[in-house]
N, C-alpha and C positions, 0 to 999 in steps of 0.2 A: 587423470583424465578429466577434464571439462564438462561441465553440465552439456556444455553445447555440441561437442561434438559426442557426446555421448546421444544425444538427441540427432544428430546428425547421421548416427550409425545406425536409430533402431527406422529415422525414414530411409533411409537407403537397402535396410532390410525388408522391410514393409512393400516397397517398392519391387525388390527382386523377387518376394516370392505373388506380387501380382501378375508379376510380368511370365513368371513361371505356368500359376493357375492358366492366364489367358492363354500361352502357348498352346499345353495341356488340353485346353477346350477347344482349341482349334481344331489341333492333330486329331480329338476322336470326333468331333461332326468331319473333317476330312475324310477318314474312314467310315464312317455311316453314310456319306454320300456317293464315296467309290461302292459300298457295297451292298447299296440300294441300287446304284445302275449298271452293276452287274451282272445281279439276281436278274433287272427288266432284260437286259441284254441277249440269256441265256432263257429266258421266257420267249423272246419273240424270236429265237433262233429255234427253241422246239416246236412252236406254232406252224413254222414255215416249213420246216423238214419233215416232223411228225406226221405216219400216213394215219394215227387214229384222230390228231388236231385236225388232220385235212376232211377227214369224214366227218369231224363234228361240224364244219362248217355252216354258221347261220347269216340270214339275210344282212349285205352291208358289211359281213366281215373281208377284210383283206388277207391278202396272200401270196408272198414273194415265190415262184418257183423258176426251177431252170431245166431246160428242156431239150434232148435233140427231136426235132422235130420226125415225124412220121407219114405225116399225113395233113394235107392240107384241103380243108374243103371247100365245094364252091360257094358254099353259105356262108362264107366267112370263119371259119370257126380252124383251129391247128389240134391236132392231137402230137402226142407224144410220151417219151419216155421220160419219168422222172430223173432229175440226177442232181448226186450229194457232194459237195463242196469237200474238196480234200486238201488242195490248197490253192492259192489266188490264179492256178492257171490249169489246175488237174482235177477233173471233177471225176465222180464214180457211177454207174449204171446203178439205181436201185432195184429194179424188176416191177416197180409201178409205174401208171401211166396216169396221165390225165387229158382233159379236153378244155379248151379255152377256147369261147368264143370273140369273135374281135369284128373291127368295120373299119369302115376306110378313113374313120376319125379317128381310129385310137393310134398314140404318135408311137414310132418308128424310130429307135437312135442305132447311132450308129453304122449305119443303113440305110437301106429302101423298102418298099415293101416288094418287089420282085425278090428280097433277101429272106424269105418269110418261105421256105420249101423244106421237102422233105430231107431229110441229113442236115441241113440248118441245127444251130447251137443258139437258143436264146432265152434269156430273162423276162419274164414275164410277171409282171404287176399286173394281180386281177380282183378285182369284186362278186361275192356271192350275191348272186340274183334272186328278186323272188322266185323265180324258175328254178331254181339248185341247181342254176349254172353258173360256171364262172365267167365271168364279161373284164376283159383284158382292159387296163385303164394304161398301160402301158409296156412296148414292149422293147427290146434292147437287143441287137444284134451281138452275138460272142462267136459266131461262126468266123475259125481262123484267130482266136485270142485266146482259145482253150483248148486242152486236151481231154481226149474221155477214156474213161479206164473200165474194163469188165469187171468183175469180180463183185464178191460181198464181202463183208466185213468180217 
C-alpha cells in the first residue's frame, strides 16, 4: 500500500468518525430540547387544570379553563362548572366551579355574545386581577363542538 493512499484512508477515517461525533451531538441536544418542552408542556397543562394551581393564583397570572356555563350575570361576569379535557371532543364534570368576569370588549369566537348563557360550553382565557378576580381576556364558543360527561375519575 502506498504512502498516499494510506494517508488517504486515515483522512477519510478522521472524517467519518467527525461526522459520527456531529451526528451524536445532534441527536442528544434533539432530546434535551423535546424534553425540556415537554416538561413546560405538562407544567402548563397542571397549571390550568389543577384546582390547588387555580387557588394559588396571583395578580396577572393567566388561565385557560372550560366551562358549561351556569349562570350568567347582569354585571357582566359567567359562573360555571369546571370541566376536564378527555379528548378533543368529550370533556368531563369536575365538581368545581368558577366565576369569570367579562365586558363587552372581551372578544367572542366562534360565536356571539347572545351565545354566552346558561348550558353554553366555553373556553375561557382569563387574567387574575388585583381584585382576585378572574377578568376574561378571551372567550371561545364550544357549545355544539363538545360532549360533556358526568363522572370522576
Amino acid at each position: 500500500m502506498s504512502s498516499a493512499t494510506l494517508q488517504n484512508s486515515r483522512s477519510n477515517s478522521r472524517t467519518a468518525s467527525l461526522w459520527i461525533v456531529a451526528l451524536v451531538l445532534l441527536a442528544v441536544l434533539s432530546l434535551f430540547a423535546m424534553w425540556r418542552s415537554m416538561g413546560r408542556a405538562m407544567q402548563m397543562k397542571a397549571e390550568t387544570t389543577s384546582s390547588s394551581s387555580f387557588a394559588q393564583l396571583k395578580e396577572g397570572d393567566e388561565v385557560k379553563l372550560v366551562l358549561e356555563i351556569t349562570a350568567v350575570a347582569a354585571s357582566a361576569s359567567l359562573e360555571g362548572n369546571r370541566l376536564e379535557k378527555q379528548t378533543e371532543t368529550v370533556y368531563r364534570r369536575t365538581g368545581q366551579t368558577a366565576k369569570i368576569a367579562y365586558d363587552a370588549a372581551t372578544p367572542i369566537l366562534m360565536g356571539k355574545p347572545a351565545d354566552v348563557n346558561a348550558g353554553a360550553v366555553v373556553h375561557v382565557t382569563a387574567k387574575m386581577g388585583r381584585d382576585q378576580a378572574l377578568h376574561a381576556t378571551q372567550i371561545v364558543i364550544l357549545t355544539g363542538y363538545v360532549q360533556i360527561q358526568d363522572g370522576t375519575k
